[in-house]
C-alpha positions in Angstrom: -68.6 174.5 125.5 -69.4 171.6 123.7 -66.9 169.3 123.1 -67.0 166.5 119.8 -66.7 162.9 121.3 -64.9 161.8 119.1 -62.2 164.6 119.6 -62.5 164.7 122.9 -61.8 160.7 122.8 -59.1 161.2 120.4 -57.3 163.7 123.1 -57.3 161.6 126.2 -55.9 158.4 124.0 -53.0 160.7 122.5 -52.2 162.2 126.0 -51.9 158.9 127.4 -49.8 157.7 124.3 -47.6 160.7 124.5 -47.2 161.2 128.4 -48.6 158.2 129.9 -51.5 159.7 131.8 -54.7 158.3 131.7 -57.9 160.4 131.9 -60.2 157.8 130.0 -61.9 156.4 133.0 -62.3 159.7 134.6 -65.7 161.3 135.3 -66.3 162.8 131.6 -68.3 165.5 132.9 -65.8 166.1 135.5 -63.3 166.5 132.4 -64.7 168.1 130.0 -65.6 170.8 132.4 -61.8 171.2 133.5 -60.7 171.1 129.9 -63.0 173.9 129.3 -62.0 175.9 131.9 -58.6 175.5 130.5 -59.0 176.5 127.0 -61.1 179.4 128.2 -58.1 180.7 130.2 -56.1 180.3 127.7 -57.7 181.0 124.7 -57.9 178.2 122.7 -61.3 177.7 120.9 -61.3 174.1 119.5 -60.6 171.1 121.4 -58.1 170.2 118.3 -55.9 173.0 118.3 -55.6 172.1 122.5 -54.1 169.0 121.5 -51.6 170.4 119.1 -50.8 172.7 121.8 -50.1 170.2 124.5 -48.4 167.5 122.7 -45.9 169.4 121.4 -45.1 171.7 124.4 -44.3 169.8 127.9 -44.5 173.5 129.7 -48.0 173.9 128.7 -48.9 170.2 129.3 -47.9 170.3 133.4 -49.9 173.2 133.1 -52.9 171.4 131.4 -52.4 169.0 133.8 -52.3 171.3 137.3 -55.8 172.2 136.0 -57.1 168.8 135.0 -56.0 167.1 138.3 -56.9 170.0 140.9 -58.0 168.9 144.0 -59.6 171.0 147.1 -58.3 170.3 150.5 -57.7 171.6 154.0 -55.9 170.7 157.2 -58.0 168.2 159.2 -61.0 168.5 156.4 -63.9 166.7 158.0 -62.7 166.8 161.6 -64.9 164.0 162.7 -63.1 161.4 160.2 -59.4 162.6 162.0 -61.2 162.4 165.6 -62.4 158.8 164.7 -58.9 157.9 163.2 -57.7 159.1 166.6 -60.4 156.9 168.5 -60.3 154.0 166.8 -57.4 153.0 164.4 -54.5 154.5 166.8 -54.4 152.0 168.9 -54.1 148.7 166.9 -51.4 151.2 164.6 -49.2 151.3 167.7 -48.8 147.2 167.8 -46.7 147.3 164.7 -42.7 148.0 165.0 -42.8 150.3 161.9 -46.2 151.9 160.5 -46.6 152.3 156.8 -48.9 154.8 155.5 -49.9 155.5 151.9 -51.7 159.1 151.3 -52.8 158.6 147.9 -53.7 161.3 146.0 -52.1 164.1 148.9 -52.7 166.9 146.0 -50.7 169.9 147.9 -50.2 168.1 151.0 -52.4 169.7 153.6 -53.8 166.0 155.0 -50.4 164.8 154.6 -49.3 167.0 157.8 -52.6 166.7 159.3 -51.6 162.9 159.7 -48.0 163.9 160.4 -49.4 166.3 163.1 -51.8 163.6 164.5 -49.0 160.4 164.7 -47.0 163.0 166.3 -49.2 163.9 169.0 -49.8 159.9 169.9 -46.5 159.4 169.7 -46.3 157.3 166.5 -44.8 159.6 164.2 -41.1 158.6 165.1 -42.0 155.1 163.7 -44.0 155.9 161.0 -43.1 156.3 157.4 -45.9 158.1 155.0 -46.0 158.1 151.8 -47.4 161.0 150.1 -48.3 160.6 146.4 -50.1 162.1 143.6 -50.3 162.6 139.8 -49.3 166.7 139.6 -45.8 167.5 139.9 -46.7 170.7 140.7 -48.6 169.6 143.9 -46.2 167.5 144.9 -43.6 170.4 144.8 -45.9 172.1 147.2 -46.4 169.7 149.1 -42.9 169.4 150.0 -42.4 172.6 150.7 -45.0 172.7 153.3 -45.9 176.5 152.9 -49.4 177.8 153.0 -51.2 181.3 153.4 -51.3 182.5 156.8 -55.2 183.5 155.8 -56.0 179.5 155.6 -54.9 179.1 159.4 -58.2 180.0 161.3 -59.9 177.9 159.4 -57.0 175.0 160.0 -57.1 175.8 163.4 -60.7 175.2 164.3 -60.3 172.1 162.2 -57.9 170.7 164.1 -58.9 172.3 167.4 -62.6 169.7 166.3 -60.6 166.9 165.3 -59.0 166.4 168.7 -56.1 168.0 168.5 -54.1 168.5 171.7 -51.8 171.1 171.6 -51.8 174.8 170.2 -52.2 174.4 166.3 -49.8 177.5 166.0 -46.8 174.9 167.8 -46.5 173.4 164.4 -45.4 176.4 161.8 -43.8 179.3 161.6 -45.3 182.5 160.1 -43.3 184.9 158.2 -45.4 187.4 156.5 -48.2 186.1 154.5 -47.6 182.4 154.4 -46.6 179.9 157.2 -43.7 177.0 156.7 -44.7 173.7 158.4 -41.8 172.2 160.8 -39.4 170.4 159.4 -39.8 167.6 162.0 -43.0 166.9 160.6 -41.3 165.8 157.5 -38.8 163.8 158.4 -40.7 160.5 158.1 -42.8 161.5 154.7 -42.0 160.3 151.5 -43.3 162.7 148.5 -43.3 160.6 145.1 -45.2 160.9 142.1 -48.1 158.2 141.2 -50.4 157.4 139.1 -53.9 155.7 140.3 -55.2 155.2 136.8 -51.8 153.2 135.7 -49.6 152.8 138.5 -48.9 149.5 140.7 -48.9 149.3 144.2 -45.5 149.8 146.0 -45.6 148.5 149.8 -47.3 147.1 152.1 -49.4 149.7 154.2 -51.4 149.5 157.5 -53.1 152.7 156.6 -54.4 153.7 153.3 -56.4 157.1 153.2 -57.4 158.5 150.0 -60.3 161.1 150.3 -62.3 162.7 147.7 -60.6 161.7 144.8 -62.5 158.3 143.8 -65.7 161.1 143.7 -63.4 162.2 140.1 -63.2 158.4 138.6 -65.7 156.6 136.9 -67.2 153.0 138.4 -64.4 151.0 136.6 -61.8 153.2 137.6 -63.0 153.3 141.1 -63.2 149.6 141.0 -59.7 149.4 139.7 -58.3 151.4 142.6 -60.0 150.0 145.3 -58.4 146.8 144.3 -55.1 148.2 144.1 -55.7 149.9 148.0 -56.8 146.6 149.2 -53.9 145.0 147.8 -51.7 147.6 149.2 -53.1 146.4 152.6 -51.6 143.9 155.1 -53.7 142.0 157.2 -56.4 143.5 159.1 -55.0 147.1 157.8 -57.5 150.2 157.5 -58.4 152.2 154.6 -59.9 155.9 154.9 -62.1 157.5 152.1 -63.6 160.6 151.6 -68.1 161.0 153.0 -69.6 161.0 149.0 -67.1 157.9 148.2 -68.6 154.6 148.6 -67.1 150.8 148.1 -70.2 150.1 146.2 -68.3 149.4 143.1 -65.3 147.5 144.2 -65.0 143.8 143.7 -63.7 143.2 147.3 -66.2 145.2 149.5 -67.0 142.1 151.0 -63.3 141.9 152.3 -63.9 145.1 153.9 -65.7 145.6 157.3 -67.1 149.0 158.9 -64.6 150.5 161.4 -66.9 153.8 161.7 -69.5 153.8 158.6 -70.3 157.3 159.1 -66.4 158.3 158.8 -66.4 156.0 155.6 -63.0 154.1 157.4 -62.7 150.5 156.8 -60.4 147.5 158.2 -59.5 144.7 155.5 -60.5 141.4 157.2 -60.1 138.8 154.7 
């Protein structure tokens, strides 16, 4: 479907007038493809009659926004990145007292535990706060509840079993039918909150930021914008993680950044 720019334009200002979400410096074809998708599962044949829809009913809006801000992820996605976190930011984590670490844009929480399950196993989880954020209430919700289909957990498993894991990947749920619940113990130290990239200032001061494969959605000004707020989110000498097509190309302060593993796309800030 074609959309008019104009209209299409007029949609994202109103949505960010009305609910404070801001699309506009989000990949447009990204966008406009999710918006289609939308209206084609729902029915709705002209991008007007969407925005009538969702401005006056908040139900269908968290729903227009579940689809709009979808996100794929797995446990331990790109194994090597997790093994290489494991190798080569671990250690100088373990100097500080208390470890801060922001997972921004955590979608349903699957890398959330991941981290959880990897502090944990080098003993740093105890002393560790993460915070877990992301625009979609819905994922959050999820997230929290730290259930999953039992059919995702091979896959899980060999990720994990890759990314260095140590211990029997089963150790850390419980299954009950189709689904499995992640321990509790695992969320002890993990903070779920609601925030906003686009709009949204930073809130702490981290030694690790990791936020993978959600730049890949944001225009170059928009990935500028939040690559600025990560790195000053950052204390000294703190690292950040991004996801293998994500690149600090664009950001004003990649010469403040310096390659902790290039391939792994994991950075330290050291100026």
């Amino acid at each position: 479907m074609d959309f008019d720019n104009n209209a299409f334009k007029e949609l994202l200002d109103s949505i960010r007038f009305v609910y404070g979400y801001d699309f506009t410096d989000y990949a447009e074809a990204s966008v406009k493809r999710r918006i289609n998708n939308f209206m084609t599962v729902n029915n709705i044949a002209e991008i007007d009659q969407l925005g009538k829809m969702i401005l006056k009913d908040e139900k269908m809006f968290e729903e227009f926004i579940q689809q709009i801000s979808v996100t794929v992820t797995e446990m331990f996605r790109d194994p090597p990145f997790y093994k290489s976190i494991r190798e080569n930011v671990v250690k100088r984590l373990a100097t500080y007292p208390i470890i801060k670490v922001w997972i921004a844009g955590c979608a349903t929480g699957e890398e959330v535990y991941s981290f959880a399950i990897l502090l944990k196993e080098e003993g740093l989880l105890s002393r560790t706060l993460i915070y877990a954020t992301d625009i979609n209430q819905k994922s959050l919700q999820i997230a929290k509840e730290g259930m999953y289909p039992l059919e995702n957990m091979k896959q899980y498993t060999a990720n994990y079993q890759k990314a260095g894991g140590t211990r029997a990947f089963s150790e850390y749920y419980t299954a009950k039918y189709s689904s499995v619940l992640f321990d509790k113990s695992l969320k002890q130290n993990i903070v779920f909150a609601p925030h906003n990239l686009a709009v949204d200032k930073s809130f702490n001061e981290f030694q690790l930021v990791v936020c993978r494969n959600v730049l890949i959605y944001f225009n170059q000004k928009l990935q500028n914008h939040v690559i600025n707020l990560f790195y000053d989110s950052l204390c000294p000498f703190g690292f950040f993680g991004m996801g293998n097509k994500e690149s600090l190309l664009f950001s004003d302060n990649k010469p403040c950044f310096e390659d902790v593993d290039r391939k792994q796309k994991i950075f330290i800030k050291a100026k």
